[in-house]
C-alpha positions as CSV (number, residue, x, y, z in Angstrom):
1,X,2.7,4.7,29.0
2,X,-1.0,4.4,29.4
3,X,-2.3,7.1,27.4
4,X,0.7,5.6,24.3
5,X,-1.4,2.2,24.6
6,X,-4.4,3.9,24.3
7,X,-3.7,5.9,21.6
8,X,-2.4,2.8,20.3
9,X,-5.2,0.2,20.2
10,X,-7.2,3.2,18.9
11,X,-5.2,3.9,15.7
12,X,-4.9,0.0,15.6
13,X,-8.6,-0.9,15.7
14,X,-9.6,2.1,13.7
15,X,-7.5,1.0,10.9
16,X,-8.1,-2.4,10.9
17,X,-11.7,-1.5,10.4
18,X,-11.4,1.0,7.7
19,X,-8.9,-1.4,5.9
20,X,-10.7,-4.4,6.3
21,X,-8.8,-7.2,4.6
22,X,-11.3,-9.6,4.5
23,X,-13.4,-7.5,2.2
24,X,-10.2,-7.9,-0.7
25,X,-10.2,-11.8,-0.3
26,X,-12.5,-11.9,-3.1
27,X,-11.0,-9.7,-5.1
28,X,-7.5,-11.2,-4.3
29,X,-8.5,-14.3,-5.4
30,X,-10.5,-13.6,-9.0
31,X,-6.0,-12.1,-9.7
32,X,-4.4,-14.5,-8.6
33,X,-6.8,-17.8,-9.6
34,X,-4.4,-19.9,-11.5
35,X,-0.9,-18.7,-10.4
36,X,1.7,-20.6,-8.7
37,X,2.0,-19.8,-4.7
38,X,5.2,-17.5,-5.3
39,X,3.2,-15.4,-7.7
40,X,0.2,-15.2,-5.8
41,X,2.4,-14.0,-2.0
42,X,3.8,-11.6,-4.5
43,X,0.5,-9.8,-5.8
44,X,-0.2,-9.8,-2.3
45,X,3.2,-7.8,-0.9
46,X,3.2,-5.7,-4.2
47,X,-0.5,-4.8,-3.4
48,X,0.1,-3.8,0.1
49,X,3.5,-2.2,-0.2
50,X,2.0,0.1,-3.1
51,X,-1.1,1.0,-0.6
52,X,1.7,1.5,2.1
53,X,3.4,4.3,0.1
54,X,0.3,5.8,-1.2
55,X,-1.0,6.6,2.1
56,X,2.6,7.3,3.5
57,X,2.3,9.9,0.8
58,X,-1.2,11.6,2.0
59,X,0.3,11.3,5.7
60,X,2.9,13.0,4.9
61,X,1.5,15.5,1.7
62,X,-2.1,14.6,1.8
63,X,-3.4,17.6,4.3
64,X,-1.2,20.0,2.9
65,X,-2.6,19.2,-0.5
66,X,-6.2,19.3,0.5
67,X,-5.7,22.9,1.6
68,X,-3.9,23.9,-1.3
69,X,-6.4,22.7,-3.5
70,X,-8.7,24.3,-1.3
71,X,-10.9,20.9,-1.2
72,X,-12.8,20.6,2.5
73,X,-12.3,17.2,4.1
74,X,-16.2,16.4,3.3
75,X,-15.8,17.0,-0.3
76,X,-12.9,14.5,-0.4
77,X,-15.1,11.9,1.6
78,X,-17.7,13.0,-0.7
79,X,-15.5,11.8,-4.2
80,X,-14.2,8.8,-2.4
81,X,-17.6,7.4,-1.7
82,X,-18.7,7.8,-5.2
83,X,-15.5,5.6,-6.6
84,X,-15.9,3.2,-3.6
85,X,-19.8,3.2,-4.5
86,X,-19.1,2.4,-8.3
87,X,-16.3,-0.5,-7.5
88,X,-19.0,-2.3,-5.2
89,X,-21.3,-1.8,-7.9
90,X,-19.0,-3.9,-10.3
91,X,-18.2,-6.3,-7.1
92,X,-22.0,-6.9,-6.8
93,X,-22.6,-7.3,-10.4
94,X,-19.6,-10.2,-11.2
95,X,-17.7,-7.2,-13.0
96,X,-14.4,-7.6,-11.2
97,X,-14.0,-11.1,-10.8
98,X,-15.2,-11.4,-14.5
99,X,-12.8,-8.5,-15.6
100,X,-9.4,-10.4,-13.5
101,X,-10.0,-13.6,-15.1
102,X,-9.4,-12.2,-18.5
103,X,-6.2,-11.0,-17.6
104,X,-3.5,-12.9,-19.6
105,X,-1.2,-15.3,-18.1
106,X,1.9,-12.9,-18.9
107,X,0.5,-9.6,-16.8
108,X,2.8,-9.5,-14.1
109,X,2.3,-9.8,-10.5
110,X,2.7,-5.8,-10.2
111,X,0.1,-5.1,-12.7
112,X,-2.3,-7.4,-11.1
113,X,-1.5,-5.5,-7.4
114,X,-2.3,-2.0,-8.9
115,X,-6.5,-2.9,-8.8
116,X,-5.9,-4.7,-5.4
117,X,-3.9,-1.6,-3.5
118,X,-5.8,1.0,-5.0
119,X,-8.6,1.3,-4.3
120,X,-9.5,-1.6,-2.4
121,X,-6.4,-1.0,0.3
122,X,-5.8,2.4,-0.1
123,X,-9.2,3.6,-0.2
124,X,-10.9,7.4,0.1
125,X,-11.5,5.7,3.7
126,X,-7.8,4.8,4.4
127,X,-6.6,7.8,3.1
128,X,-9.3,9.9,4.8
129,X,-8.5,8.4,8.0
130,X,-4.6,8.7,8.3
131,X,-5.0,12.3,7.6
132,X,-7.3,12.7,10.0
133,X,-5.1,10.8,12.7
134,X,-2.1,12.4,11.4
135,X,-3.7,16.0,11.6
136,X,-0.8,18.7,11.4
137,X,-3.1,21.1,13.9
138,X,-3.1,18.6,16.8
139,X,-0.6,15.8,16.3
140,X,3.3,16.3,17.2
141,X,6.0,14.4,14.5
142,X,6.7,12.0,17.2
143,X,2.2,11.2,17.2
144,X,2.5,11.0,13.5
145,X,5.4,8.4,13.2
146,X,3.6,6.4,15.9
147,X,0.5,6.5,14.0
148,X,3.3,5.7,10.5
149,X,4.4,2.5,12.6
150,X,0.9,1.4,13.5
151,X,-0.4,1.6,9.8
152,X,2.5,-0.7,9.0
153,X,1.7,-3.1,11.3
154,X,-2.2,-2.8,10.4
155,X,-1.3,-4.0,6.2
156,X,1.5,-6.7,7.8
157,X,-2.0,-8.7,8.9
158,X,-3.3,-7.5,6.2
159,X,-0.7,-9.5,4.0
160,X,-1.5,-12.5,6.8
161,X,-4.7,-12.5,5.7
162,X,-4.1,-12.4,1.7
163,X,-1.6,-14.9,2.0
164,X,-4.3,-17.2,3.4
165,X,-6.7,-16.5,0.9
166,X,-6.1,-19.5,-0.8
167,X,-6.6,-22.3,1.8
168,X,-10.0,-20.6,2.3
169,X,-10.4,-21.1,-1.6
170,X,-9.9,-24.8,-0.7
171,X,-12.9,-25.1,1.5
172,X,-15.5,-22.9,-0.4
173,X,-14.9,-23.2,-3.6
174,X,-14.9,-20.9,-6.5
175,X,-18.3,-21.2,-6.4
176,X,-18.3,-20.0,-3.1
177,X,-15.8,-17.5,-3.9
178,X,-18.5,-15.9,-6.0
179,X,-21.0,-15.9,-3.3
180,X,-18.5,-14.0,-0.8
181,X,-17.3,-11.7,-3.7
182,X,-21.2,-10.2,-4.0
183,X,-22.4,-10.5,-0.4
184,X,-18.9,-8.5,0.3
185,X,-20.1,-5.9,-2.5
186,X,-23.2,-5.1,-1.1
187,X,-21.7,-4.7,2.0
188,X,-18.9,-2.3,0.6
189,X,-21.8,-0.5,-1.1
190,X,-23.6,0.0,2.3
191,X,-20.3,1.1,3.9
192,X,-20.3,3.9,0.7
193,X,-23.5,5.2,1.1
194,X,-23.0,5.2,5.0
195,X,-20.2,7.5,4.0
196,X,-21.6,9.4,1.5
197,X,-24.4,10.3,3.9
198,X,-22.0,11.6,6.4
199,X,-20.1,13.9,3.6
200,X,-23.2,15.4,2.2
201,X,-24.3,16.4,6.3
202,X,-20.7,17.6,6.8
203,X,-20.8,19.7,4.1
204,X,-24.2,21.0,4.6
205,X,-23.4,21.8,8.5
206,X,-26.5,19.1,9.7
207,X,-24.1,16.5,11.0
């Protein structure tokens, strides 16, 4: 029972931290500004029950892909941290706020969870990692449906936090909003390059 709780709060914490849902407020926000509360807890669900089943899919396929494409885990984390790079870029710049409040008032609360889920929720991080804690060589079916259950449980606070994006819009502002939206960037940027870093030592053997 020990060594289950363990395991547990370590799959929990590590995929809190790779997820992050404090880093999508921002983002979250500049899609939903201007709809009605129903709309916005719906971008939010869509968003994280598309992310769910995208990285259900590389827990279940993802490894077996990987080696059938012949693609090494660092070149994988190599890609990954080139898109996440680029989307902090436009973060950092006012490109994605700027780019979600031209959306028209008819695009549905689906389309407008596509750009939230991936790749902001199910990132080259998140995917990266479930394989990684899911790894065919060293992890029994029973291991990966426990690790399954605690990724669920990992994007229900991550819908918490979503759904009380707006109250925090309340207090700062849209002004504010903007402020977050960068500082968030940059830090999304710095958590790309930490990764890219990492990649490029893995796949040069000096890690």
């Amino acid at each position: 029972m020990t060594g289950f709780t363990n395991t547990f709060f370590y799959e929990l914490t590590t995929l809190f931290v790779v997820l992050n849902p404090f880093v999508a407020i921002p983002l979250y926000l500049a899609l939903t500004h201007g709809l009605e509360r129903n709309r916005q807890l719906a971008v939010a669900a869509y968003a994280v029950g598309i992310a769910f089943l995208v990285l259900l899919v590389f827990i279940a396929l993802g490894q077996h892909l990987l080696e059938a494409l012949r693609i090494p885990m660092p070149a994988f984390q190599l890609g990954g941290a080139l898109v996440l790079l680029l989307f902090a870029f436009r973060m950092v710049t006012g490109q994605v706020a700027a780019a979600a409040a031209t959306l028209p008032p008819e695009t549905t609360s689906f389309e407008r969870s596509v750009s939230l889920a991936v790749p902001q929720i199910a990132g080259a991080g998140s995917m990266l990692t479930v394989v990684l804690l899911t790894d065919n060589h060293t992890r029994s079916l029973a291991e990966q449906v426990t690790t399954t259950g605690t990724l669920a449980v990992c994007l229900a606070v991550y819908f918490v936090v979503l759904a009380l994006a707006s109250f925090i819009l309340k207090v700062i502002g849209r002004a504010g909003v903007e402020v977050i939206t960068r500082v968030f960037g940059l830090i999304l940027a710095s958590v790309a390059v930490n990764s890219l870093i990492v990649a490029i030592k893995l796949s040069f053997g000096l890690a």
